[in-house]
Gaussian input, Z-matrix of N, CA and C with variables (Angstrom, degrees):
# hf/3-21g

backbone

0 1
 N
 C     1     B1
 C     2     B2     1     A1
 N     3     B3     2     A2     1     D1
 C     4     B4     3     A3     2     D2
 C     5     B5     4     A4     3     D3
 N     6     B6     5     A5     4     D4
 C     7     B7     6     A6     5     D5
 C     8     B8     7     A7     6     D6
 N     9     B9     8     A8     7     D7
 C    10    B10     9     A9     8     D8
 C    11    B11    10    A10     9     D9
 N    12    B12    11    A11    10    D10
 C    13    B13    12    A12    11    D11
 C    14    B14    13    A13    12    D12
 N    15    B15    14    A14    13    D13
 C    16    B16    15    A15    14    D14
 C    17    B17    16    A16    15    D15
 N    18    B18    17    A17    16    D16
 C    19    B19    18    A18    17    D17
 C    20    B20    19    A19    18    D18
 N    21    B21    20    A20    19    D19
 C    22    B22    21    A21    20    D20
 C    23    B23    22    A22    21    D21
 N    24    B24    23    A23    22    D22
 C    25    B25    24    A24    23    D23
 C    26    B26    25    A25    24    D24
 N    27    B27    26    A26    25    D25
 C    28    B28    27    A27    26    D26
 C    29    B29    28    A28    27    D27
 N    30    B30    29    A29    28    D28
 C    31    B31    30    A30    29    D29
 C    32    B32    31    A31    30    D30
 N    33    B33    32    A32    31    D31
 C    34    B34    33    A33    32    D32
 C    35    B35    34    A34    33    D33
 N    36    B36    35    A35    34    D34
 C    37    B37    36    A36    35    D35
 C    38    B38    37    A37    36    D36
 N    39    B39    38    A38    37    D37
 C    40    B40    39    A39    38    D38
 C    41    B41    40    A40    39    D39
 N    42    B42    41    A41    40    D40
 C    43    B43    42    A42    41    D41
 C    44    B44    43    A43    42    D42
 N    45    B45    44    A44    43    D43
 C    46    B46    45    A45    44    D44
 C    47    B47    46    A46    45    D45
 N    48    B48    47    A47    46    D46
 C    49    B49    48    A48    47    D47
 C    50    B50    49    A49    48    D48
 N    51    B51    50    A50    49    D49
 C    52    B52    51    A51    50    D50
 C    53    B53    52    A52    51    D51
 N    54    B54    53    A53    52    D52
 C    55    B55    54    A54    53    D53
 C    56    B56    55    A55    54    D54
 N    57    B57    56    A56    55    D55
 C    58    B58    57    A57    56    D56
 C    59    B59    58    A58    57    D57
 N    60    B60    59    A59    58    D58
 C    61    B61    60    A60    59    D59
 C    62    B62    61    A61    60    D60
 N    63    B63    62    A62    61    D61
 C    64    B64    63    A63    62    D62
 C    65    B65    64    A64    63    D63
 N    66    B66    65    A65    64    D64
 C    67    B67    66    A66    65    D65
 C    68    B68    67    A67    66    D66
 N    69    B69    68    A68    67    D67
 C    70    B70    69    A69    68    D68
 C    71    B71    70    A70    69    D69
 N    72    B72    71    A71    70    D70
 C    73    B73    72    A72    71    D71
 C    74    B74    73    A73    72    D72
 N    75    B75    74    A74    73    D73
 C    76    B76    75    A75    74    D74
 C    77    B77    76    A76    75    D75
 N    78    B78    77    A77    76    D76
 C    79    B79    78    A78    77    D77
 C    80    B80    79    A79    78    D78
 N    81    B81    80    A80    79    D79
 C    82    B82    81    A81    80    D80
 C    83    B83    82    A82    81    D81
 N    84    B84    83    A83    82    D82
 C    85    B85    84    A84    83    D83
 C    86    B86    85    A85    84    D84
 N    87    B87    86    A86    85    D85
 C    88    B88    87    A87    86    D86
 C    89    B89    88    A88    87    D87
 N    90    B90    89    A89    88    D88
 C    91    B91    90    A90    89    D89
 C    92    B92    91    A91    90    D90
 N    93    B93    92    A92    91    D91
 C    94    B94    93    A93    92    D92
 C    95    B95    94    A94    93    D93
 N    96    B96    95    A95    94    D94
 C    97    B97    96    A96    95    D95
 C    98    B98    97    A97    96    D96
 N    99    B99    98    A98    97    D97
 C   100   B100    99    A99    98    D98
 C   101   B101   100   A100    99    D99
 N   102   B102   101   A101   100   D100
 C   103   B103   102   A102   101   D101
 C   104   B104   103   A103   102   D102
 N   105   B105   104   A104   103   D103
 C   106   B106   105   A105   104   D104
 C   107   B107   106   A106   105   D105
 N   108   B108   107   A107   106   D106
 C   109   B109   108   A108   107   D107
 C   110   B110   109   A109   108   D108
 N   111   B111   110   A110   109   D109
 C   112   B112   111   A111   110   D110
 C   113   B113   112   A112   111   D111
 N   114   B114   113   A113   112   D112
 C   115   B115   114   A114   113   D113
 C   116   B116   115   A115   114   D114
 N   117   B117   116   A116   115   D115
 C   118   B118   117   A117   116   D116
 C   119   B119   118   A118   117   D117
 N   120   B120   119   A119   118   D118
 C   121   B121   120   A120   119   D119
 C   122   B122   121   A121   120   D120
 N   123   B123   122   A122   121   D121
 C   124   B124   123   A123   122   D122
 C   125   B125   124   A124   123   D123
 N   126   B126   125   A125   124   D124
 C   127   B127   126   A126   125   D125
 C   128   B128   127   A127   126   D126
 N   129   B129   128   A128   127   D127
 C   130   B130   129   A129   128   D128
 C   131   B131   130   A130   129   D129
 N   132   B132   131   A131   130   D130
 C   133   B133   132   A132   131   D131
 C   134   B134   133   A133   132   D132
 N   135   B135   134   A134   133   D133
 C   136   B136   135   A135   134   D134
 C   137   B137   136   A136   135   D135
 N   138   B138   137   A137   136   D136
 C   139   B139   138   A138   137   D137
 C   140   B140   139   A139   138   D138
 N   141   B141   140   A140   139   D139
 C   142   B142   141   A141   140   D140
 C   143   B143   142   A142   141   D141
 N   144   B144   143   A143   142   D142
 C   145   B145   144   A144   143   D143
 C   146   B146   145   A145   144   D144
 N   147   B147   146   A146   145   D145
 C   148   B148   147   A147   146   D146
 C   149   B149   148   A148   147   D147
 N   150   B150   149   A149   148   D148
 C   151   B151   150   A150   149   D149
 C   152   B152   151   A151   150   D150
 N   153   B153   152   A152   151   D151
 C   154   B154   153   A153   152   D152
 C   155   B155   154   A154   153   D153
 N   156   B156   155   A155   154   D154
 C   157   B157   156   A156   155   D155
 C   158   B158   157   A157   156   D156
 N   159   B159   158   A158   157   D157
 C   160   B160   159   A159   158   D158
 C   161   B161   160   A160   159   D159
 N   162   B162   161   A161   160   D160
 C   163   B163   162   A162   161   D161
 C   164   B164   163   A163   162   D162
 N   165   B165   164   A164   163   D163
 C   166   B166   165   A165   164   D164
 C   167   B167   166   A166   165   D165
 N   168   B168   167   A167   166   D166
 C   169   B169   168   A168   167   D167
 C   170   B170   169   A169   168   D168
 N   171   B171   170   A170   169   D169
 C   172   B172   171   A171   170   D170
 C   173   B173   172   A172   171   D171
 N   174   B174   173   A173   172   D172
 C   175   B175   174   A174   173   D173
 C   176   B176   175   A175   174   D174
 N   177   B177   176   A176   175   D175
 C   178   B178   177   A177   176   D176
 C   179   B179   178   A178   177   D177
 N   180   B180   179   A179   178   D178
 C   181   B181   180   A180   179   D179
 C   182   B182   181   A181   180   D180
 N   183   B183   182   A182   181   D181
 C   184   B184   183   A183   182   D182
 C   185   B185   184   A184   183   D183
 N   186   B186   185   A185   184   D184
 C   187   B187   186   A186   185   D185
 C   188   B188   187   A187   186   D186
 N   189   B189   188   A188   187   D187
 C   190   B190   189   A189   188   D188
 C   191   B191   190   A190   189   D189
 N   192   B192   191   A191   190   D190
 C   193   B193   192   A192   191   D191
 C   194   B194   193   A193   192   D192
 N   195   B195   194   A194   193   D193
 C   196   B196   195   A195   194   D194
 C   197   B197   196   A196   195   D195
 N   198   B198   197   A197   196   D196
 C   199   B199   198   A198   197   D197
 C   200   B200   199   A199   198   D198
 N   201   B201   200   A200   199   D199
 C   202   B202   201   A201   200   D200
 C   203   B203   202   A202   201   D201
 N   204   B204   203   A203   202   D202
 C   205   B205   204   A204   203   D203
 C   206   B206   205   A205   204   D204
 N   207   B207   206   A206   205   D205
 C   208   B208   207   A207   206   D206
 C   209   B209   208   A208   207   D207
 N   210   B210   209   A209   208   D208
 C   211   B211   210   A210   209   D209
 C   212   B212   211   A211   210   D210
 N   213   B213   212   A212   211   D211
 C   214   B214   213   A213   212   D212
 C   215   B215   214   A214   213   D213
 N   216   B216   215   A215   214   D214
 C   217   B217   216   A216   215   D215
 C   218   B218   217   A217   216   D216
 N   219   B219   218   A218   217   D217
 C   220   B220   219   A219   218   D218
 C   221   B221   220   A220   219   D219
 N   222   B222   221   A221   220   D220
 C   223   B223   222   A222   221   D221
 C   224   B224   223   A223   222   D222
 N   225   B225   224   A224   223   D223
 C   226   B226   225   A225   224   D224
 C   227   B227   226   A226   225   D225
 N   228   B228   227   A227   226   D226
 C   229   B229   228   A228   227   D227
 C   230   B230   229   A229   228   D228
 N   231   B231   230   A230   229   D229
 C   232   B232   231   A231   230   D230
 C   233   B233   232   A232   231   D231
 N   234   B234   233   A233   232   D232
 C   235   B235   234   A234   233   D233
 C   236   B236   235   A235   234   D234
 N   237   B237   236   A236   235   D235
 C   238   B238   237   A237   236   D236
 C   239   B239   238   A238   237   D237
 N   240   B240   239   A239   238   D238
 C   241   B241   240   A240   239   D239
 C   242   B242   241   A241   240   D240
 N   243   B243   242   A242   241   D241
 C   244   B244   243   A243   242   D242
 C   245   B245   244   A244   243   D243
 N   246   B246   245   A245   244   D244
 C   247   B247   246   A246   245   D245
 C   248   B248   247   A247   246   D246

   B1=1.4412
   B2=1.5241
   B3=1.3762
   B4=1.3541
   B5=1.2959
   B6=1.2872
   B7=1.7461
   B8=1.6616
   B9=1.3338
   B10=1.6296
   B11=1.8140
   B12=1.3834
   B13=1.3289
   B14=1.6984
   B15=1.6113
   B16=1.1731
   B17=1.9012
   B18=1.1730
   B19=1.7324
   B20=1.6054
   B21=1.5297
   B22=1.4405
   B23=1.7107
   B24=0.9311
   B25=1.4279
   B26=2.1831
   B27=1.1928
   B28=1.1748
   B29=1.6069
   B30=1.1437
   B31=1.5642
   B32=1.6602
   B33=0.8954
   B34=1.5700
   B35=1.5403
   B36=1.7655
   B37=1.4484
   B38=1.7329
   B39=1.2310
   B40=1.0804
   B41=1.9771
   B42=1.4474
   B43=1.4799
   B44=1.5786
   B45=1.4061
   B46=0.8532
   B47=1.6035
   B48=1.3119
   B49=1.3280
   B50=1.8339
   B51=1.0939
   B52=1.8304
   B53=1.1344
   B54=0.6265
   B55=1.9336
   B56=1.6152
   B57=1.2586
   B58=1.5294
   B59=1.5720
   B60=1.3678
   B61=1.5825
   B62=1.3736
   B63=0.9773
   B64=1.4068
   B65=1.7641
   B66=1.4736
   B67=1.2412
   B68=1.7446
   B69=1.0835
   B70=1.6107
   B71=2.1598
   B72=1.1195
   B73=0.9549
   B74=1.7058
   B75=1.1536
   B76=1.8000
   B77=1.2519
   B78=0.8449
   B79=1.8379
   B80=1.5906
   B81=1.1952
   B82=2.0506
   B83=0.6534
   B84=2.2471
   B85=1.5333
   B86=1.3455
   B87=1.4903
   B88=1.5097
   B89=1.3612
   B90=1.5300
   B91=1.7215
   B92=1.8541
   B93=1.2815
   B94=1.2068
   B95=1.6040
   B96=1.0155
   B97=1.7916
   B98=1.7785
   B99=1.6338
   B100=1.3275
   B101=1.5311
   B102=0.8248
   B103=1.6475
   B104=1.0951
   B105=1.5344
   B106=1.0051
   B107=1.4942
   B108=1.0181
   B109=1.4222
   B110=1.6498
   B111=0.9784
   B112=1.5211
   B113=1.6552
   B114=1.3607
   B115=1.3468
   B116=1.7359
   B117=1.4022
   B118=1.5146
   B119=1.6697
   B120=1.4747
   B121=1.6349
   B122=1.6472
   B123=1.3310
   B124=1.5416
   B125=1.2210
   B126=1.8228
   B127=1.6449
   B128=1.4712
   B129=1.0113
   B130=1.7332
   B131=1.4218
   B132=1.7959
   B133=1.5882
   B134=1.4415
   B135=1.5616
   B136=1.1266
   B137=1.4740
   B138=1.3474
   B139=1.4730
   B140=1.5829
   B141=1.1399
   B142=1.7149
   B143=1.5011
   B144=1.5617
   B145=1.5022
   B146=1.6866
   B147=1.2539
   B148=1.8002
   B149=1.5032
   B150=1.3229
   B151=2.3362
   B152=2.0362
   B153=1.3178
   B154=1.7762
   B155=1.5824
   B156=1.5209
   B157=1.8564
   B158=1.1004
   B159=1.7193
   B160=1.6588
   B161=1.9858
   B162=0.9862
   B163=1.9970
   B164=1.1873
   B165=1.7521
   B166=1.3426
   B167=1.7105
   B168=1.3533
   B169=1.7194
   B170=0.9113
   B171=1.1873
   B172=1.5044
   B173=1.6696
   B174=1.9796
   B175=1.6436
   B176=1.6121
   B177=1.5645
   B178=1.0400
   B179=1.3008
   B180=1.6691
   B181=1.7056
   B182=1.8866
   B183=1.1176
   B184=1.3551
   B185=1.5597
   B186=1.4824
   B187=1.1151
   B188=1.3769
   B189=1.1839
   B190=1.7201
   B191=1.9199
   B192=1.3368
   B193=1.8560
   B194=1.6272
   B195=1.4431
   B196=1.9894
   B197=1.4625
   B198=1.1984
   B199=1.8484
   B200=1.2583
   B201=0.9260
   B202=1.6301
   B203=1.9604
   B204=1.3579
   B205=1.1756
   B206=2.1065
   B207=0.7812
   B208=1.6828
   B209=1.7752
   B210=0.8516
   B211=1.6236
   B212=1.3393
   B213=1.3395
   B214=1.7740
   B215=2.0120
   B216=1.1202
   B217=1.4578
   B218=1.5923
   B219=1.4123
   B220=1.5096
   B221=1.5987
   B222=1.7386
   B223=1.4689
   B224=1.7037
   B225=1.7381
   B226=1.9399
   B227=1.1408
   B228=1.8238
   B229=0.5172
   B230=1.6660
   B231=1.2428
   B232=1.3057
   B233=1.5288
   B234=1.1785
   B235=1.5506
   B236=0.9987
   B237=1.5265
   B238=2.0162
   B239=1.2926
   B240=1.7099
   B241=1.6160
   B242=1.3645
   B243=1.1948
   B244=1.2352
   B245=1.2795
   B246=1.5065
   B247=1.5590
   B248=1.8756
   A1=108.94
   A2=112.79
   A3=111.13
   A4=118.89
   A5=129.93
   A6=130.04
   A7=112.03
   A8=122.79
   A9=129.21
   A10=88.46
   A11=106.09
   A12=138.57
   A13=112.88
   A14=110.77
   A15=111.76
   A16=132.07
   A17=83.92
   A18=95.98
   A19=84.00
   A20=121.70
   A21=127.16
   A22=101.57
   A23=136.57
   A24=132.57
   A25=101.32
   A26=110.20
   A27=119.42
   A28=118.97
   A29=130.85
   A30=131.79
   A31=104.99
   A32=115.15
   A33=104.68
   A34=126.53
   A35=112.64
   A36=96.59
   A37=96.17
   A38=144.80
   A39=152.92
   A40=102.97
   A41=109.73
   A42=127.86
   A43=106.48
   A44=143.25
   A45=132.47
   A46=122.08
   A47=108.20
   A48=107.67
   A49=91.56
   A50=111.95
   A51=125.60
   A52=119.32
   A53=133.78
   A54=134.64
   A55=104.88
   A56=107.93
   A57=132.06
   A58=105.78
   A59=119.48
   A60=124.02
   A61=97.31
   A62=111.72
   A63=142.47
   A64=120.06
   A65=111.55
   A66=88.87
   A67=111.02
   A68=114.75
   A69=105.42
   A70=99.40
   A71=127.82
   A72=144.93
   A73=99.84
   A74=114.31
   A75=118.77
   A76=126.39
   A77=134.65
   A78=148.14
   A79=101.89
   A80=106.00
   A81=104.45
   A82=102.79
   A83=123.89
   A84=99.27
   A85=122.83
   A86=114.86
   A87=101.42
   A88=124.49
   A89=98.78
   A90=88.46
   A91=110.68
   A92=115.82
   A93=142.98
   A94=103.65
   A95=102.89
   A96=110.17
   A97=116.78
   A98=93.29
   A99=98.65
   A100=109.96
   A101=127.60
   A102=120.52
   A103=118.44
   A104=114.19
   A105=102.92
   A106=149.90
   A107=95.71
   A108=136.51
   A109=102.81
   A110=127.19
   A111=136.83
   A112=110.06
   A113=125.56
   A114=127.31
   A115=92.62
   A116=103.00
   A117=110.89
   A118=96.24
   A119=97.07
   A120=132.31
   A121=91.68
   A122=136.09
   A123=136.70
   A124=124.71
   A125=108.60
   A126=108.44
   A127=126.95
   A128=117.78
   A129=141.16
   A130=107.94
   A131=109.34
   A132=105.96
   A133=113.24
   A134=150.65
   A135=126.91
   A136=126.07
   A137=105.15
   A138=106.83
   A139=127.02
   A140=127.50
   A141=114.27
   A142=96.62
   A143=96.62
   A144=101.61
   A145=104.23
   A146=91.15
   A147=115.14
   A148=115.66
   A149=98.07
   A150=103.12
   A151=66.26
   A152=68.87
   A153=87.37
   A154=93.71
   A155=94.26
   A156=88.83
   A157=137.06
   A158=99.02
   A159=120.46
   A160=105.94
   A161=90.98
   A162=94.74
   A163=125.69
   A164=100.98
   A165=85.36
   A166=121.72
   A167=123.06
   A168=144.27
   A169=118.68
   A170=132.34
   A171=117.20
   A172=96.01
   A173=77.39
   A174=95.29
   A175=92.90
   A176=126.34
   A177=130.54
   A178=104.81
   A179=102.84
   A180=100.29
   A181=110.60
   A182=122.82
   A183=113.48
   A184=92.61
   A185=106.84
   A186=129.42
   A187=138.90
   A188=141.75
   A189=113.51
   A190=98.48
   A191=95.63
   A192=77.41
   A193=96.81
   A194=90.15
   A195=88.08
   A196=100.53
   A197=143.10
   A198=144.74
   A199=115.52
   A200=151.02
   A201=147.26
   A202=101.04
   A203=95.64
   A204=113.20
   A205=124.88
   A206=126.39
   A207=99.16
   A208=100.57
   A209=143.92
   A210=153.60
   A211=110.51
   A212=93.33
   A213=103.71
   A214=92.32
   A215=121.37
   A216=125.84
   A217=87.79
   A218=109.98
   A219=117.58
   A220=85.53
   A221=100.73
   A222=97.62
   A223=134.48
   A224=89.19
   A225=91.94
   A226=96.35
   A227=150.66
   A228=106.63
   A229=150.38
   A230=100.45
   A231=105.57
   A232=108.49
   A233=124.69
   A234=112.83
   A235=117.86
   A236=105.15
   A237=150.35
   A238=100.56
   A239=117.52
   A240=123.08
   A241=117.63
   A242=147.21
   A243=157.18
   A244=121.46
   A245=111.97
   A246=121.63
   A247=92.62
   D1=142.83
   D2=178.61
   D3=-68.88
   D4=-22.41
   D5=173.59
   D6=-79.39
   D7=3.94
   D8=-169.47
   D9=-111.44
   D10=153.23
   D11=153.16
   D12=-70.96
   D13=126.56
   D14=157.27
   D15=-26.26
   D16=-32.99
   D17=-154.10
   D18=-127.74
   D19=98.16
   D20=-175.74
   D21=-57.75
   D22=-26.37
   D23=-168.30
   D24=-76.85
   D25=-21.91
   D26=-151.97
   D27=-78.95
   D28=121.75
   D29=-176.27
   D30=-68.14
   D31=126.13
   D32=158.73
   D33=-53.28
   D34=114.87
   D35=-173.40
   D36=-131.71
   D37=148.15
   D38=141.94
   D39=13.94
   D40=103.27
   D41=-174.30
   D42=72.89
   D43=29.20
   D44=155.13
   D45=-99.19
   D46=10.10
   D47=-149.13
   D48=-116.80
   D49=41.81
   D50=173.39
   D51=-153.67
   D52=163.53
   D53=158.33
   D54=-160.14
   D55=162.17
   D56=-165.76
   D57=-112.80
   D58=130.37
   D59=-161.49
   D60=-142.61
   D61=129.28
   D62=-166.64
   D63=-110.72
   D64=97.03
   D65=-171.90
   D66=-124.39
   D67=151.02
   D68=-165.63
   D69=-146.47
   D70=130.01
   D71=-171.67
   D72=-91.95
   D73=-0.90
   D74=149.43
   D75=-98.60
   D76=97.78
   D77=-168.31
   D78=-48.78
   D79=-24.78
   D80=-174.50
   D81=-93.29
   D82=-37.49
   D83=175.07
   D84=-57.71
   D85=-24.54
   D86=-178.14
   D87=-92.19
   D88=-13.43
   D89=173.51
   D90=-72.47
   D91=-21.79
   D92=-172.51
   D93=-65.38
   D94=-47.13
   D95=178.79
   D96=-71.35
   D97=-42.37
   D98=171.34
   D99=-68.61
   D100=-39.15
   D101=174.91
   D102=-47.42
   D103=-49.29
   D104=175.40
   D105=-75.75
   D106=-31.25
   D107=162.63
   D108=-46.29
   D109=-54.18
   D110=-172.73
   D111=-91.32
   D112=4.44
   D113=-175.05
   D114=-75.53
   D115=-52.56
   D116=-172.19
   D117=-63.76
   D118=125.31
   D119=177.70
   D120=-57.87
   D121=-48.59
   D122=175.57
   D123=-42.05
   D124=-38.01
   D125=174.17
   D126=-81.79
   D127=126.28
   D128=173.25
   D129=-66.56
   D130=100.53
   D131=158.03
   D132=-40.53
   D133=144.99
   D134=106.97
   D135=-81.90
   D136=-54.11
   D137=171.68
   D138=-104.00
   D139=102.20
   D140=-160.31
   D141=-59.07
   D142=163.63
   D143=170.19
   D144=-73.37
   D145=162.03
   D146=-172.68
   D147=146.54
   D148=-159.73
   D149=-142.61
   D150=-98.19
   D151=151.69
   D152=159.10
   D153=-167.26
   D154=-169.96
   D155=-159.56
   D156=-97.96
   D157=15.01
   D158=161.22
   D159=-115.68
   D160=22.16
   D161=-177.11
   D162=178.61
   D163=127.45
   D164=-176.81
   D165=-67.80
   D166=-4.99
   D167=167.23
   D168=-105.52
   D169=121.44
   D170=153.71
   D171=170.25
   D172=142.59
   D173=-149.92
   D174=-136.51
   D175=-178.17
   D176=160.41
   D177=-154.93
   D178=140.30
   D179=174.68
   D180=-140.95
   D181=177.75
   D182=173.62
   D183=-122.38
   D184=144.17
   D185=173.30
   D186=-69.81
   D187=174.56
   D188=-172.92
   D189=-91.89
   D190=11.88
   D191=173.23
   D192=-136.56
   D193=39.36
   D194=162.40
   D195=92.19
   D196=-45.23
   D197=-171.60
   D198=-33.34
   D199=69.33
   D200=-179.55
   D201=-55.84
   D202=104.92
   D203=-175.28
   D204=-83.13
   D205=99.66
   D206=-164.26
   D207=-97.85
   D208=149.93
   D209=143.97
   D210=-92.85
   D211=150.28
   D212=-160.78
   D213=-153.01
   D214=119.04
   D215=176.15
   D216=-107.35
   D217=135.65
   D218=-165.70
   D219=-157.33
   D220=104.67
   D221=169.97
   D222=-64.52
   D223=-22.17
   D224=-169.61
   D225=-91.89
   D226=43.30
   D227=108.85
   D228=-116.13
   D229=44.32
   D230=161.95
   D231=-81.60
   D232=-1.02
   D233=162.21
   D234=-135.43
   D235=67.65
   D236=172.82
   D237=24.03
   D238=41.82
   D239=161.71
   D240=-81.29
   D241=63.65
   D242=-164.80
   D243=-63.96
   D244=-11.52
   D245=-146.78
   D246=-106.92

């Protein structure tokens, strides 16, 4: 929900209140991003990548400069279903 925090435990404080979502209709690009993304010892799993019940991917992490990042593998849209 847009009025909740990534991280349910989390107060709203000055730059927590956005995150950046990433979505790619190639499953490697995103497992691919998450890798990388998570090599650096700085980034914070919150959500590992894996199936949940809108994807077979999708993960969330925070970045080493605070960004709470989410990935999202979304097959339709490679067939320009956007909706």
């Amino acid at each position: 929900m847009a009025e909740e925090t990534m991280v349910p435990d989390e107060r709203y404080l000055a730059g927590n209140h956005m995150s950046l979502c990433l979505q790619s209709a190639d499953k490697g690009r995103i497992e691919s991003m998450y890798e990388s993304l998570t090599q650096d010892a700085r980034t914070e799993v919150i959500t590992p990548l894996g199936p949940v019940v809108f994807s077979e991917a999708y993960g969330i992490v925070r970045d080493p400069f605070g960004i709470l990042i989410q990935l999202t593998y979304d097959k339709r849209l490679a067939d320009g279903d956007n909706h």
